[in-house]
C-alpha positions as CSV (number, residue, x, y, z in Angstrom):
1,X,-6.2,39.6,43.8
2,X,-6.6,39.3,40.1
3,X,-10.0,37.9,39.3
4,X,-10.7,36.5,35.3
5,X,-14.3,35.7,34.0
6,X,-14.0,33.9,30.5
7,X,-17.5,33.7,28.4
8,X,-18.1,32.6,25.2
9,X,-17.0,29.1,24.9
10,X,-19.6,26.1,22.9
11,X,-19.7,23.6,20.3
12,X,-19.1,24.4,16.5
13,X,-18.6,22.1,13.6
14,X,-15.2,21.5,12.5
15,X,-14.2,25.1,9.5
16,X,-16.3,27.5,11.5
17,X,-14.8,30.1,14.4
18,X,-15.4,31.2,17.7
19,X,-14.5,34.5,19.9
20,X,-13.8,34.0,23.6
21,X,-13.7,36.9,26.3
22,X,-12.1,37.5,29.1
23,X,-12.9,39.8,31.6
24,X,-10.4,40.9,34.4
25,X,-10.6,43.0,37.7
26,X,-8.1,43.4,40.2
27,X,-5.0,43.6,38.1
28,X,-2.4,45.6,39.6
29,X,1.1,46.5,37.9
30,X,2.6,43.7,39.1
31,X,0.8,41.8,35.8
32,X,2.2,42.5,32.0
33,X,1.0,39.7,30.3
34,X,-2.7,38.3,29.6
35,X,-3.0,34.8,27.8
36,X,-5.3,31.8,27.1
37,X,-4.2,28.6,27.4
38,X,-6.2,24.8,26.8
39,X,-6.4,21.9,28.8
40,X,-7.2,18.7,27.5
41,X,-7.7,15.6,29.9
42,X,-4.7,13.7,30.1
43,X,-2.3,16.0,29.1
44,X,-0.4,19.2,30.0
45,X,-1.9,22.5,30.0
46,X,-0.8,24.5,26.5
47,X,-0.6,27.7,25.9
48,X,-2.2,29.0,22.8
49,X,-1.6,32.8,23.4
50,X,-0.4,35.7,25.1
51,X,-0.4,39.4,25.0
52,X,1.8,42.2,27.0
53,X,-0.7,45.0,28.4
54,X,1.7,47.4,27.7
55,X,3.3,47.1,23.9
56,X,0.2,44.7,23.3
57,X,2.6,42.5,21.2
58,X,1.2,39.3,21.0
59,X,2.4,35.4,20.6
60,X,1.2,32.2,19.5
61,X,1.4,28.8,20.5
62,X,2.5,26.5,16.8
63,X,-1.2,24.8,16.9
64,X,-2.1,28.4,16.8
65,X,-0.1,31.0,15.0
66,X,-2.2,31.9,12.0
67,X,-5.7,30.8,12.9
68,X,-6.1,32.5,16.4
69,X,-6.0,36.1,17.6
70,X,-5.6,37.2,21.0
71,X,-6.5,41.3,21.3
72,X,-6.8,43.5,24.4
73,X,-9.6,46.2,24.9
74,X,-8.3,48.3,27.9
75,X,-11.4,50.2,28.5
76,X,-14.1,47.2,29.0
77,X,-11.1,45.1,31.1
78,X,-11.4,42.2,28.6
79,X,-8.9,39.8,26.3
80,X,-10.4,38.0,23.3
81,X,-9.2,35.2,21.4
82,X,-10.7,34.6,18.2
83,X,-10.4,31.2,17.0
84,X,-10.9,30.3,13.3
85,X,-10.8,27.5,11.2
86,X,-11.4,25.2,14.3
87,X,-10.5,21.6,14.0
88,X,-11.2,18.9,16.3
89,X,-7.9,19.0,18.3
90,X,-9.1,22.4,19.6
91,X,-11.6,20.8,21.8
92,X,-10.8,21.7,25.5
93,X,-11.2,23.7,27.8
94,X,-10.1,27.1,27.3
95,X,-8.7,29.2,30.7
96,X,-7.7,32.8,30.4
97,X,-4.6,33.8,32.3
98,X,-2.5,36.8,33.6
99,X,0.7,37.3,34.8
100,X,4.1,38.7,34.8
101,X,6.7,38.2,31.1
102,X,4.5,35.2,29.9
103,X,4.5,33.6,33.6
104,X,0.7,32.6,34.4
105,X,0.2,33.1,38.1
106,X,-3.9,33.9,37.8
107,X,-6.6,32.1,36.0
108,X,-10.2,31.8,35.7
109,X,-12.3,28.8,36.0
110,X,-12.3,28.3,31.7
111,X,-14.9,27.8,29.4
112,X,-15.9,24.2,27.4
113,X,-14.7,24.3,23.7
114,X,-16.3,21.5,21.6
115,X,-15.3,21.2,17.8
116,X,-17.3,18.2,16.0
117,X,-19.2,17.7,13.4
């Protein structure tokens, strides 16, 4: 069973940036795709971005082409997403993902992102 420990989440004034890790175990071949994704109380889950393990091409939600990178680092087991030029419609909480051709079946319990000034 896939297991996923995010760190790295806090509060930052609106302009500034913030790198959030994930570290996985128990990921077998049956996963190809790592991801983060937001939730904001009352509404849907969003996906920000994802990453393929294997060609490590990577896609972006809209809110977050251009100001967020999502990277792999095989040999520590972890997925970043650095976030810059935060803006308070960032705020949320921020749960890293795996799965199989962008569909999330494993998550971790998220991390608290707070932009305000």
């Amino acid at each position: 069973q896939v297991h996923l420990m995010e760190s790295g989440g806090g509060s930052v004034e609106p302009g500034n940036s913030l790198t959030l890790s994930c570290v996985w175990s128990g990921l077998t071949d049956n996963y190809n795709t790592m991801g983060w994704a937001r939730q904001v109380p009352g509404k849907e889950r969003e996906h920000v971005a994802g990453i393929y393990t294997g060609s490590e091409y990577t896609y972006y939600s809209d809110s977050a082409k251009d100001r967020f990178t999502i990277s792999l680092d095989k040999a520590y087991r972890t997925v970043y997403l650095q976030m810059t030029s935060l803006t308070p419609e960032d705020t949320g909480v921020y749960f890293c993902a795996a799965g199989a051709w962008s569909q999330f079946t494993g998550w971790g319990q998220g991390t608290q992102v707070t932009v305000s000034s």
